[in-house]
C-alpha positions as CSV (number, residue, x, y, z in Angstrom):
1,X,66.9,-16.4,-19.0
2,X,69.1,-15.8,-16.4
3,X,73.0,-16.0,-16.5
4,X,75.7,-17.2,-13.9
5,X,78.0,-14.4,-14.6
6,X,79.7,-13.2,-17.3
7,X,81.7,-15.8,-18.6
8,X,78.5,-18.0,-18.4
9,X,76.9,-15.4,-20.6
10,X,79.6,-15.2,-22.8
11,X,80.2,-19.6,-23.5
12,X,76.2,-18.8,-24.6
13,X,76.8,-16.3,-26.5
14,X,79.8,-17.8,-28.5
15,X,77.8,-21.0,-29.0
16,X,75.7,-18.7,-31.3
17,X,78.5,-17.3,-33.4
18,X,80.0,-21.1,-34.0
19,X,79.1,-20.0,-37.8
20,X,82.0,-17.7,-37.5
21,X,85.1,-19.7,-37.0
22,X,86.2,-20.0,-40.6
23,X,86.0,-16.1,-41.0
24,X,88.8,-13.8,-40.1
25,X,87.6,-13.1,-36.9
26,X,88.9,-10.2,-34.3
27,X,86.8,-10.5,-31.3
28,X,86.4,-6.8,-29.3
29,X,85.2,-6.8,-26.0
30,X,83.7,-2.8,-24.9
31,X,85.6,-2.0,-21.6
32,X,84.8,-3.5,-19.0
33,X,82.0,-4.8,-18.5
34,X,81.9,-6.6,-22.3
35,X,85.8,-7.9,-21.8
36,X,85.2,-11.3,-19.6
37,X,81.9,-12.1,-22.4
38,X,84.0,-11.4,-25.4
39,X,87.0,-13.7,-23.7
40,X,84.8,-16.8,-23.5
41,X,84.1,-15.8,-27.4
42,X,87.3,-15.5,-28.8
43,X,87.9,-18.5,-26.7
44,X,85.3,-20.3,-28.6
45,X,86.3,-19.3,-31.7
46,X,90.4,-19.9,-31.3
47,X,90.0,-16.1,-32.3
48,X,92.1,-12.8,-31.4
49,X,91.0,-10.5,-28.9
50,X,91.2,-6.6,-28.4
51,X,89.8,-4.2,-26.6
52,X,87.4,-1.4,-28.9
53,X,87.8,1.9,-27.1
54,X,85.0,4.9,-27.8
55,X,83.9,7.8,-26.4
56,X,80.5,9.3,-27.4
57,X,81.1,12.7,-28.4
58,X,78.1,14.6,-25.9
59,X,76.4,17.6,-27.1
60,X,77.7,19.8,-24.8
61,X,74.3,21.1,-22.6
62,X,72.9,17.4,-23.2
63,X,75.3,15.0,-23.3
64,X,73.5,12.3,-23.5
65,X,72.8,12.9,-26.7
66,X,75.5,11.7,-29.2
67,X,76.3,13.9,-31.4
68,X,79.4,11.9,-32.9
69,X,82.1,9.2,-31.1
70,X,86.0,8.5,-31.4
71,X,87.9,5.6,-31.5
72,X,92.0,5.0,-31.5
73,X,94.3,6.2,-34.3
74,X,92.6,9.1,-34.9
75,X,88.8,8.1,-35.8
76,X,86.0,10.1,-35.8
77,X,83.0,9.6,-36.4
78,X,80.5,13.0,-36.5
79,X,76.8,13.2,-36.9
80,X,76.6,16.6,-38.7
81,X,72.7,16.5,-38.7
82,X,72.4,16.2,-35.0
83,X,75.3,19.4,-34.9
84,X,73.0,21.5,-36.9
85,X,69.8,20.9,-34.9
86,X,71.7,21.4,-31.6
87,X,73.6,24.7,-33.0
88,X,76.9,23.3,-31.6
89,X,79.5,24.9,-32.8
90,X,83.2,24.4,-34.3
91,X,85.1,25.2,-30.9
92,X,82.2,23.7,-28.7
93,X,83.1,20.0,-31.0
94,X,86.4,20.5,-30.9
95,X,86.6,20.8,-27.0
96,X,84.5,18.1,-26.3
97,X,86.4,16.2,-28.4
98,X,89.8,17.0,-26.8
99,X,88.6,15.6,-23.3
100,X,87.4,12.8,-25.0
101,X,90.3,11.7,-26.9
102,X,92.2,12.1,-23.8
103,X,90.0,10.2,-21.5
104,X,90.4,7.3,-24.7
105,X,93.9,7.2,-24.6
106,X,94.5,6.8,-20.9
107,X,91.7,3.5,-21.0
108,X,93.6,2.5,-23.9
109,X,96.7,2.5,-22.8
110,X,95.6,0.9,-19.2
111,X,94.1,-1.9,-21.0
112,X,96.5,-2.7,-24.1
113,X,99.8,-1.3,-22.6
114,X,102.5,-1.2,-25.4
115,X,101.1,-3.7,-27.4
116,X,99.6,-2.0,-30.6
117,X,96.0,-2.1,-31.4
118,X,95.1,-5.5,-33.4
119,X,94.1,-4.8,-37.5
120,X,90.7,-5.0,-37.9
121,X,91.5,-4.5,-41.8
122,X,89.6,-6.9,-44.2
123,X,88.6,-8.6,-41.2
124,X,85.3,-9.9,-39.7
125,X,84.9,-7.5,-36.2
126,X,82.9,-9.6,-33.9
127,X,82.0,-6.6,-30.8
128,X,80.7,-7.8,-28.1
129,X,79.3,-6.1,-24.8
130,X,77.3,-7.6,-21.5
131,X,74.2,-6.1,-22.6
132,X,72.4,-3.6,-24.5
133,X,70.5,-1.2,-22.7
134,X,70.2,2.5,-24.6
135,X,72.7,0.9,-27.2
136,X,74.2,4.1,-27.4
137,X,77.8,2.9,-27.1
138,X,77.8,-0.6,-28.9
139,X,76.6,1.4,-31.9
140,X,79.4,4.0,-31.9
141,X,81.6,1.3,-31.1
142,X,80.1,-0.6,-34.7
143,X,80.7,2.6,-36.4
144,X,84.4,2.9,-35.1
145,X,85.1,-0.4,-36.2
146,X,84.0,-0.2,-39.5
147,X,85.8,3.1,-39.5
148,X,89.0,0.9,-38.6
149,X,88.8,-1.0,-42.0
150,X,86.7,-4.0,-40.5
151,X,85.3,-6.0,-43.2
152,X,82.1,-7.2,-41.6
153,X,80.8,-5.8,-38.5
154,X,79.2,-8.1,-35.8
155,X,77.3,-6.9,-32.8
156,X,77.3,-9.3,-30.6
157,X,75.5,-9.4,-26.9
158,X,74.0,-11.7,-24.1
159,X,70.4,-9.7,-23.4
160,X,68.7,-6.6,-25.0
161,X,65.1,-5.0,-24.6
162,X,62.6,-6.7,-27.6
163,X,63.2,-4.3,-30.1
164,X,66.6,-3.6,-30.1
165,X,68.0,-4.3,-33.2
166,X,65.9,-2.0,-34.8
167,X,68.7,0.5,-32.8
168,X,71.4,-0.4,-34.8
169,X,70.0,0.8,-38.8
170,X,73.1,-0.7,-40.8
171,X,76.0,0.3,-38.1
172,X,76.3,-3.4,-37.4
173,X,76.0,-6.0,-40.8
174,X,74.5,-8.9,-37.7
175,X,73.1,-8.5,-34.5
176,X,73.3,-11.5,-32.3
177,X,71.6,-12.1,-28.9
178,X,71.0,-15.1,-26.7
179,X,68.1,-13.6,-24.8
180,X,66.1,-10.3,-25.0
181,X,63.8,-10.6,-22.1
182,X,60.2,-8.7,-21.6
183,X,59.9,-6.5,-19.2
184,X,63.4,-5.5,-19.5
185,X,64.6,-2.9,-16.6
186,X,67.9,-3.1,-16.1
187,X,71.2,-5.9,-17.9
188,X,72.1,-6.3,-14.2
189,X,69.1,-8.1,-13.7
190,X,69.8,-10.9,-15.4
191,X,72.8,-12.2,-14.0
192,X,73.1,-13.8,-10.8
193,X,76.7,-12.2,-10.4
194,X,76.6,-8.7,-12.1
195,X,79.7,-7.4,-10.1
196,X,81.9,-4.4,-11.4
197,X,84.9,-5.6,-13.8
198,X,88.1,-4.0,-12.9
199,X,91.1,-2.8,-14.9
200,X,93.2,-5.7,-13.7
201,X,90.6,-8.5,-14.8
202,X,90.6,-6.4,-18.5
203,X,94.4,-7.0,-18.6
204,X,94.1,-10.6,-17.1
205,X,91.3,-11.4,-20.0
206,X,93.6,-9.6,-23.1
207,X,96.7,-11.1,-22.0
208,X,95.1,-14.8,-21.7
209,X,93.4,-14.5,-24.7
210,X,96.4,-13.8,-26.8
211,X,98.2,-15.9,-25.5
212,X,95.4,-18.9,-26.3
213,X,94.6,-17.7,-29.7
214,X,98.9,-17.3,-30.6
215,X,98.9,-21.1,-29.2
216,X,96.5,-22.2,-31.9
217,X,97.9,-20.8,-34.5
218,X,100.9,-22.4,-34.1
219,X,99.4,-25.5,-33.7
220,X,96.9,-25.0,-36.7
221,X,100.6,-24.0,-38.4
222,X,102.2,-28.0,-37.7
223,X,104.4,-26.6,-35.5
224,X,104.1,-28.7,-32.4
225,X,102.5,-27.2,-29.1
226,X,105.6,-25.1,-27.4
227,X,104.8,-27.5,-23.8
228,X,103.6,-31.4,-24.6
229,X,102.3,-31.8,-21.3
230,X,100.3,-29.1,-20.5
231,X,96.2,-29.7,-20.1
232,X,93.3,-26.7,-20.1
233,X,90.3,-28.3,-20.9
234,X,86.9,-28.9,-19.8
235,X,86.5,-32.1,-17.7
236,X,83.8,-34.3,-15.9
237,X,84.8,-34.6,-12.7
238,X,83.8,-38.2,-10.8
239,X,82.6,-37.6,-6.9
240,X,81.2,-40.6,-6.1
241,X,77.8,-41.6,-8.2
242,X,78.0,-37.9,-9.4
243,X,79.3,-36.2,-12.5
244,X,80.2,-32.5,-11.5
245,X,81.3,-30.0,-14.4
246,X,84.7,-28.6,-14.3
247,X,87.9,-27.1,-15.4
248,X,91.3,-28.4,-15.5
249,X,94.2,-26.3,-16.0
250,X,98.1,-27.8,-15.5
251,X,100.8,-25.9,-17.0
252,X,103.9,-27.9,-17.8
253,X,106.0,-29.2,-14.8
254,X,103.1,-27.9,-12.9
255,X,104.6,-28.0,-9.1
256,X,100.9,-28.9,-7.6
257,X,97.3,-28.0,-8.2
258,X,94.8,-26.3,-6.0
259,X,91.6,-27.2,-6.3
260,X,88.8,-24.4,-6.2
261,X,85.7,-24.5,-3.4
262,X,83.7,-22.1,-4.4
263,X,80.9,-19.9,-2.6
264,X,77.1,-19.9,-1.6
265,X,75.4,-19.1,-5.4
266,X,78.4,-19.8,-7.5
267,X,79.9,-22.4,-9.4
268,X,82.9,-23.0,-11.6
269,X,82.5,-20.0,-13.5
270,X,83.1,-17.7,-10.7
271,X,85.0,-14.3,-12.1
272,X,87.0,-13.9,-9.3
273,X,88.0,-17.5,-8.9
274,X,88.8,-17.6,-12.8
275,X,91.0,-14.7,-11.8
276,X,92.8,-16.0,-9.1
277,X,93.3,-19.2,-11.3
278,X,95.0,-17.6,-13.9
279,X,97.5,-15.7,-11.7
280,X,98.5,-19.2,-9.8
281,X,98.8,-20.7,-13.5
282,X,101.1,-18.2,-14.5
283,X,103.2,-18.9,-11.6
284,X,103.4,-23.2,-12.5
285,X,100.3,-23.8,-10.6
286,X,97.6,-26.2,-12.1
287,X,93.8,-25.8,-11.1
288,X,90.7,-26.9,-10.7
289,X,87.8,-25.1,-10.6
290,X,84.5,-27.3,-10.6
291,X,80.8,-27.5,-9.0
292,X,80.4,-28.7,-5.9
293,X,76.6,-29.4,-6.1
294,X,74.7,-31.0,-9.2
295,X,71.7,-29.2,-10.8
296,X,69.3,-30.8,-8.6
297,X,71.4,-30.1,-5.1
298,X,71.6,-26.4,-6.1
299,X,67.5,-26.5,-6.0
300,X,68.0,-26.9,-2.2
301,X,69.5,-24.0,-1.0
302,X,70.3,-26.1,2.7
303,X,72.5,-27.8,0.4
304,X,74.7,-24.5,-0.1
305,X,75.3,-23.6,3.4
306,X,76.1,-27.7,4.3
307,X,79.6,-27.2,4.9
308,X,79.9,-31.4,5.6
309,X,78.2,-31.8,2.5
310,X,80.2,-29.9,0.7
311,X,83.4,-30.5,2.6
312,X,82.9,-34.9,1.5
313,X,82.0,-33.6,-2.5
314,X,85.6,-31.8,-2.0
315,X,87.6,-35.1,-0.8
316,X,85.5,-37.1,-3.4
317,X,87.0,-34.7,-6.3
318,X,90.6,-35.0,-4.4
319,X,90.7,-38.6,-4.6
320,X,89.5,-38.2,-8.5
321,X,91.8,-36.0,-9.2
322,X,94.9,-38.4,-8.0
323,X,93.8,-41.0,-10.2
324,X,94.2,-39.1,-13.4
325,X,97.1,-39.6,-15.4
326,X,100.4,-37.5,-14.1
327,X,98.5,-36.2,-11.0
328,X,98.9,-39.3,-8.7
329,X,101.6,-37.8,-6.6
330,X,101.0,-34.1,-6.9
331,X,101.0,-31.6,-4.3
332,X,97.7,-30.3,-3.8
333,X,95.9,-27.4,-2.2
334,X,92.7,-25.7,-1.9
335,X,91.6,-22.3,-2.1
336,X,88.2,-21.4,-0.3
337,X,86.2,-18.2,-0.9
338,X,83.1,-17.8,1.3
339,X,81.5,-21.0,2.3
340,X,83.6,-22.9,0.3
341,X,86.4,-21.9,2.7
342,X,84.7,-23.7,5.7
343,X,84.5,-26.8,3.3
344,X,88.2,-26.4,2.6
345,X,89.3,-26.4,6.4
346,X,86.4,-29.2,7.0
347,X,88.1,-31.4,4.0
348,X,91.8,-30.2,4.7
349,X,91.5,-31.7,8.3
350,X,90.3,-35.3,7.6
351,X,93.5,-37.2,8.4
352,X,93.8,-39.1,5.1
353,X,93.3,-35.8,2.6
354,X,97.4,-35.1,2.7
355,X,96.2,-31.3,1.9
356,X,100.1,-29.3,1.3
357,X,98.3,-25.8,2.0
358,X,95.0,-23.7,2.2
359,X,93.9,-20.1,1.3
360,X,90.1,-18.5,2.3
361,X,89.7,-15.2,0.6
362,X,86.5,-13.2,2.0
363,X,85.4,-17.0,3.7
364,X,83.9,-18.0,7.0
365,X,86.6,-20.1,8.5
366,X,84.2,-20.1,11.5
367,X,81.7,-22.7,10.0
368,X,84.0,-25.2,10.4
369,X,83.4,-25.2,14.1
370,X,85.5,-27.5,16.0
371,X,87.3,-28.7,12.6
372,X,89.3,-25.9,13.0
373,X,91.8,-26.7,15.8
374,X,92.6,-30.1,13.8
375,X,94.0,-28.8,10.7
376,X,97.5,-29.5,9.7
377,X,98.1,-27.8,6.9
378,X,99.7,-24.1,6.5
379,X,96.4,-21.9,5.8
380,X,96.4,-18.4,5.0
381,X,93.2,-16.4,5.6
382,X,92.7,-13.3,3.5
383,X,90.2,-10.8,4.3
384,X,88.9,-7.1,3.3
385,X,89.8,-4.1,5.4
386,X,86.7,-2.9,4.8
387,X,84.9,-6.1,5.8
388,X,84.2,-5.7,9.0
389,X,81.8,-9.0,10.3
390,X,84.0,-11.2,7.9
391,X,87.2,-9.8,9.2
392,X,86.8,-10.2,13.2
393,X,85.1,-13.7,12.2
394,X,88.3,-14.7,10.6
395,X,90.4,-13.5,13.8
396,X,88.0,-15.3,16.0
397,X,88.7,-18.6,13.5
398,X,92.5,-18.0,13.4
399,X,92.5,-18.4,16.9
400,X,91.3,-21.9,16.7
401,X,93.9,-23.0,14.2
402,X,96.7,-24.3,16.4
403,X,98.4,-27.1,14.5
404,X,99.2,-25.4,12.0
405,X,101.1,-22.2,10.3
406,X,98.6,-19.7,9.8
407,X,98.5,-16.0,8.8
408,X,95.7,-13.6,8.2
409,X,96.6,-10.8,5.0
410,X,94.1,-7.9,5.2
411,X,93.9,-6.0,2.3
412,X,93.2,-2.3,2.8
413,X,90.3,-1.0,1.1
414,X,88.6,-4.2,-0.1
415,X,85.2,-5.3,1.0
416,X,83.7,-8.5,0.9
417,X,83.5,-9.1,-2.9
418,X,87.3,-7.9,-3.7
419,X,85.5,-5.4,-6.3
420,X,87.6,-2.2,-5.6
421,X,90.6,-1.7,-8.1
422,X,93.8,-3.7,-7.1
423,X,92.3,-5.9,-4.4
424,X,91.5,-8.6,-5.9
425,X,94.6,-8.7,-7.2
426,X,96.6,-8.0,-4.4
427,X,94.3,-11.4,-2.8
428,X,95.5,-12.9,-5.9
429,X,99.2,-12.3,-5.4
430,X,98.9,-13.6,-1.6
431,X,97.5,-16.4,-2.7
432,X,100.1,-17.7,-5.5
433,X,102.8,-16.7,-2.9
434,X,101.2,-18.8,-0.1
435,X,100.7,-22.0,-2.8
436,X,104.1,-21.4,-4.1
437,X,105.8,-21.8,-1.2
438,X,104.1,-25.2,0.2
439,X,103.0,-26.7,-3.1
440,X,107.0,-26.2,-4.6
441,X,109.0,-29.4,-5.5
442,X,111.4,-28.7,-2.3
443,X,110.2,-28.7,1.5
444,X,108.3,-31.5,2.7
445,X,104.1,-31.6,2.6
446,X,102.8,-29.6,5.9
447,X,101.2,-32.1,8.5
C-alpha cells in the first residue's frame, strides 16, 4: 500500500481505531513527522490532541543505543541493565541527560507554547507516528506515556517492517498498523508525498485540533454550536457527469471562498494546501479543496498536465459550488499551486467565471499560454527565492498579465515545495492578505 500523504495515511489509520471512540481518548502525535497522522485521528475520533515529546537517552560512545528516554514534567525512564553492560557511569547519565532535557523543553515549548501539557491520567493514550522503522522512539515514547499516568497505551502507525510488533514487548497494551509492507526499506517509500513537516504545520495541526475536539464537546454537552452557520465537512462535489471528492470549509459570515487547484500527483489532501486552507479560514475565508480528476483520469498521467482539462473540471466545481445553499452570491477565488495554477488563470479568464481574485504559489502561470493576457482578475504570483526555473517562468508570465493587478511575492529562502521553516507560512500569510482584500464584503469584484 501506498499512501497520498500524511493525512491520507492518517483518515486510514483512524478508520482502524473506530473501536476507540467511547474510551477516554488523548491522541499524541511524535513531532513532526507523526503530528499531521495523529490530526486526522483525533479528528476521527472527536478526540484531544497533544504533542508526546522524548528524547532517547544515548549511551554516550554509541548513541544509538538507548540506554533510557525522557519525557515532560520530569519523566525518566532508565534501562539500568543496558547502564551496567555499557559501564556508563553516574556523571556520563547525568550529562547526557542534561542536553537532552534541554533539547525537550525547547521542542516542547515550540510546539505547545503556554498551553500546559494535556492529562494523560486514567486515560486511553492513543500515540501515533508516520511509520516505524527501528521503533526506537515510538517505544520510549509508549514508556513515557505510561510513565505520565496513561491508563491504556496505544501504538498506533500507518506502515512497519513484518515483524514489528514483536519490538514493542508490553511498552504498548495494542499495536495498530494499516500496512506493513515486505521488503520494507525505508517509511518514505510508501507515500507519494513524504515531504519534511515543519514547526509551523505542528502548531497549525495542535491548534486546529483543539479547537475541533473543544467544539464537540460542547455540542455533545447540549450547549448549542458557538456559530449556526458554519460548515466543515466532507462533500461530493458535482462537475458535470462526475462525482469528485472534497472538502468544504465556511466559517460563519464567511466573506468568500477560494477554491483549491491543486498540483500534478496531488489531490485534496495536499499538506501544504490543507495548510494554507486553515490560515485563510482563520481569517473568515471558506474553502474548498477537492480532486480535480476521478480515479480513472488520474491513471492517465496526460490527464495531469491538461491544463484545459483541468481548467473546464474547475468552472464545473464553480458553477456547483453557487448552487449550494448560502453560496449563490459569494465572492470566490482560487488559489493554484503548480499545474493547478495554469488551470486557475485558464478558468479565471473565461468571461462568465466572475473570479474576485487569484493566488499561484510555486505554479507555472506560463501553461496558460495566451490565456494569460485575458485575465481580469487581481492575481498574485508567489514564488521561492531559491527556485530559480519556477521563478524567471513566473516573471516571464507576469509580463503577460495586463488586464489585470498583479504582483509577484518572492519568499527568500524557499524552494519549490515551500519545505524550509517559515516559508510556507510566509506564502500562507500572502495569500490570506491577497484574498482578504478582493474577496471582503466592500470594494467591488475585479473585472
Amino acid at each position: 500500500m501506498v499512501f497520498a500523504d500524511r493525512a491520507d495515511a492518517g483518515q486510514k489509520l483512524a478508520a482502524m481505531l473506530s473501536h476507540l471512540r467511547d474510551e477516554p481518548v488523548v491522541v499524541l502525535g511524535l513531532p513532526r513527522g507523526g503530528v499531521p497522522v495523529a490530526f486526522e485521528v483525533a479528528t476521527a475520533l472527536g478526540a484531544p490532541m497533544d504533542v508526546i515529546v522524548v528524547r532517547k537517552l544515548g549511551v554516550p560512545f554509541q548513541p544509538e543505543l538507548g540506554m533510557g528516554a525522557i519525557g515532560e514534567d520530569g519523566v525518566r525512564v532508565i534501562n539500568d541493565g543496558i547502564i551496567r553492560r555499557a559501564h556508563v557511569s553516574q556523571d556520563q547519565l547525568a550529562e547526557v541527560e542534561s542536553r537532552e532535557r534541554r533539547e525537550l523543553e525547547r521542542r516542547a515549548s515550540r510546539f505547545r507554547g503556554d498551553r500546559p501539557r494535556l492529562s494523560l491520567a486514567g486515560r486511553t493514550a492513543v500515540v501515533v507516528d508516520d511509520g516505524i522503522a527501528t521503533g526506537s522512539t515510538a517505544r520510549a515514547a509508549c514508556q513515557v506515556a505510561r510513565a505520565h499516568g496513561a491508563a491504556r497505551v496505544v501504538l498506533a502507525v500507518p506502515v512497519a517492517p513484518p515483524g514489528w510488533a514483536a519490538r514493542f514487548g508490553g511498552d504498548a497494551d495494542e499495536l495498530v498498523c494499516v500496512a506493513t509492507p515486505e521488503p520494507f526499506g525505508a517509511i518514505g517509500q510508501f507515500y507519494d508525498d513524504f515531504a519534511q513537516t515543519s514547526d509551523d504545520e505542528v502548531v497549525d495541526c495542535l491548534q486546529r485540533a483543539n479547537r475541533e475536539a473543544a467544539a464537540g464537546s460542547r455540542t455533545a454537552g447540549g450547549d448549542p454550536p458557538s456559530h449556526d452557520d458554519e460548515r466543515d465537512e466532507e462533500v461530493a462535489v458535482h462537475a458535470g457527469p462526475f462525482r469528485l471528492g472534497g472538502h468544504l470549509t465556511v466559517p460563519a459570515a464567511a466573506t468568500g471562498v477560494v477554491l483549491f487547484a491543486h498540483g500534478s500527483g496531488s489531490s485534496r489532501h495536499s499538506p501544504r494546501n490543507r495548510y494554507v486552507a486553515r490560515t485563510l479560514n482563520r481569517a473568515g475565508l471558506g474553502t474548498l479543496l477537492f480532486d480535480l480528476l476521478t480515479t480513472d483520469e488520474e491513471r492517465d498521467r496526460a490527464n495531469v498536465f491538461d491544463v484545459d482539462l483541468l481548467a473546464r473540471r474547475l468552472l464545473d466545481v464553480t458553477r456547483w459550488l453557487r448552487t449550494q445553499p448560502g453560496l449563490d452570491d459569494i465572492r470566490i477565488g482560487y488559489f493554484g499551486a503548480s499545474t493547478g495554477a495554469a488551470a486557475a488563470l485558464w478558468a479565471a479568464a473565461e468571461p462568465d467565471a466572475d473570479i474576485a481574485a487569484v493566488v499561484s504559489r510555486g505554479g507555472r502561470p506560463d501553461l496558460a499560454g495566451p490565456r494569460l493576457a485575458t485575465v481580469t482578475a487581481p492575481t498574485l504570483l508567489i514564488v521561492g527565492g531559491d527556485d530559480d526555473v519556477v521563478l524567471d517562468l513566473n516573471r516571464q508570465a507576469q509580463a503577460q498579465l495586463q488586464r489585470c493587478e498583479n504582483r509577484l511575492t518572492v519568499i527568500p529562502g524557499a524552494t519549490h515545495l515551500f519545505e524550509e521553516p517559515g516559508t510556507l507560512q510566509a506564502a500562507a500569510d500572502a495569500a490570506r492578505d491577497w484574498f482578504t482584500r478582493y474577496l471582503a464584503a466592500g470594494p467591488d469584484r475585479a473585472g
